[in-house]
N, C-alpha and C positions, 0 to 999 in steps of 0.2 A: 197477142202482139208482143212486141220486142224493144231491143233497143234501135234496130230499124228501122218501126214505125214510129219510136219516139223521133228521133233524128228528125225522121221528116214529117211530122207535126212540125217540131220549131224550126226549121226550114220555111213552112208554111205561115208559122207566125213573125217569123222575121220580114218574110217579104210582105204579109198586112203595113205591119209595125213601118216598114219604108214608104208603102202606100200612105199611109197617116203623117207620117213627116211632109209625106210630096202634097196630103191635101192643107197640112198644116200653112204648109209657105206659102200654097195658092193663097189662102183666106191671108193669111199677113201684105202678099203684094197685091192684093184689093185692098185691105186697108190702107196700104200706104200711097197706093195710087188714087184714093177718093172714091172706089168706084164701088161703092155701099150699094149699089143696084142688085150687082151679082153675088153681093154674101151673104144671102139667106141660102142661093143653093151653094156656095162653097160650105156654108158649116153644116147644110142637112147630107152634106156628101162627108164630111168628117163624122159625123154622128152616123152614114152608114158604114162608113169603116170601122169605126170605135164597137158596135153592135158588132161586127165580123171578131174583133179582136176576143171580144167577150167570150165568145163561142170557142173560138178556139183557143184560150186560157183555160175555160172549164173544160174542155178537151185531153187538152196537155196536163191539167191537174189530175182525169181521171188513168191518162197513161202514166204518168209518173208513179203514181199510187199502185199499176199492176205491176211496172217493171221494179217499184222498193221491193215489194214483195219477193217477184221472181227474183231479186241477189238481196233478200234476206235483210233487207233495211225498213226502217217503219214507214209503214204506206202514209203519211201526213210528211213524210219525208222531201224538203228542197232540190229543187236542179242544181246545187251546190252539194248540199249531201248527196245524192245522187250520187254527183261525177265524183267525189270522193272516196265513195263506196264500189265504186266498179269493178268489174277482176278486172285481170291484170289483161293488157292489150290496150288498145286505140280510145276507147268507148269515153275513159274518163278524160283524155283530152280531147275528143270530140265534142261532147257537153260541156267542159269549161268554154270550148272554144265559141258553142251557143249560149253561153251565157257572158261570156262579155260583149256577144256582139246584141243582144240583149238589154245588156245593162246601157250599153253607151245607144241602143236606138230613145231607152224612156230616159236618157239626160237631154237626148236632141228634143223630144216631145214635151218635155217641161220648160225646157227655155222657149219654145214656141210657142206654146200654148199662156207661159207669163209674158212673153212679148205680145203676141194678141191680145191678153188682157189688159196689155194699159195699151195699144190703140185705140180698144173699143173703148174702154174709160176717156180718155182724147176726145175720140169721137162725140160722144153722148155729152161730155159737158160743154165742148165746143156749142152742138145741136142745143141745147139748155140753154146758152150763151146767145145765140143768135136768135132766138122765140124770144128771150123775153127781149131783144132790141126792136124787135117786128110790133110791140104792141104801141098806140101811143103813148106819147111821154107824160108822165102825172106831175101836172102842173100843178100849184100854187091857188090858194081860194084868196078872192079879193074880198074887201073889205063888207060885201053883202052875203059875204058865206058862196060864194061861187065859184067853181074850178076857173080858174083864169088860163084860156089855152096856151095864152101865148109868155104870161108872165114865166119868168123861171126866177127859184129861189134863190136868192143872193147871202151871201155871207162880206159884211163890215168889218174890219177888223179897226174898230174906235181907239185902240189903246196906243196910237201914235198919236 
C-alpha cells in the first residue's frame, strides 16, 4: 500500500466522520423535539457508526505506520508528521488537506455530542421532577400520631 491507499482510507473516514455528525443532529432534533421514543435507536445507530469509525482509525493508524516507514519517518509517526515528511510533490498538501477537514469534523462532534449531553441531563431531571410530583403529597401527622391527608403544614410568622 501507498499513499494512495492511504488517501482514501481517510476519505473513507471522513465520510463515517459526516455520517456521525448527520446521526449526531438526528439524536439532538429528537431531543429537542420531545420525541424520546425514537432515541434509543438514534443513539444505537450512533454507536454503529462510532464502532465503524473505530475500525477505520485502527486501519488508518496501521497505514500510516507502513507509509512512515516507506519515506523513512517513525512508524508511531502522526498525519501531521506525515504530511510534513512527504517528498516533494502534492501528497503533503493532500494530507494536510485531510487533516484539517478532520480536525474541524471532531470539533463538530464534540460540540454535538456536549449539546446532547445536557438535553439528556434536561431530560432526566425534568423525568426526576415530574415522578416525584406523580407520588402523593406527604401530609402532616395530627395530634394522634396520624398522617393527616388533607392537613398541609403551615408556617406563622408570630414576630409581627
Amino acid at each position: 500500500m501507498g499513499a494512495h491507499e492511504l488517501s482514501a482510507m481517510l476519505w473513507r473516514e471522513r465520510e463515517l466522520l459526516e455520517l456521525l455528525v448527520f446521526k449526531l443532529e438526528e439524536e439532538q432534533l429528537l431531543l429537542t423535539a420531545g420525541k424520546s421514543r425514537w432515541l434509543q435507536h438514534a443513539t444505537r445507530e450512533v454507536e454503529q457508526v462510532l464502532e465503524r469509525v473505530r475500525g477505520a482509525g485502527l486501519a488508518r493508524a496501521v497505514e500510516v505506520a507502513a507509509l512512515a516507514a516507506e519515506w523513512g519517518t517513525a512508524e508511531n509517526a502522526t498525519l501531521r508528521e506525515l504530511a510534513a515528511q512527504a517528498p516533494a510533490g502534492p501528497w503533503g498538501e493532500i494530507f494536510n488537506g485531510h487533516l484539517r477537514a478532520l480536525t474541524e469534523l471532531a470539533g463538530q462532534i464534540k460540540e454535538l455530542r456536549d449539546t446532547n449531553e445536557q438535553f439528556l441531563r434536561a431530560a432526566a431531571r425534568s423525568a426526576q421532577e415530574t415522578m416525584a410530583g406523580l407520588g402523593p403529597e406527604p401530609g402532616t401527622y395530627d395530634a394522634r400520631g396520624a398522617a393527616g391527608a388533607s392537613s398541609a403544614a403551615r408556617l406563622f410568622d408570630t414576630t409581627l
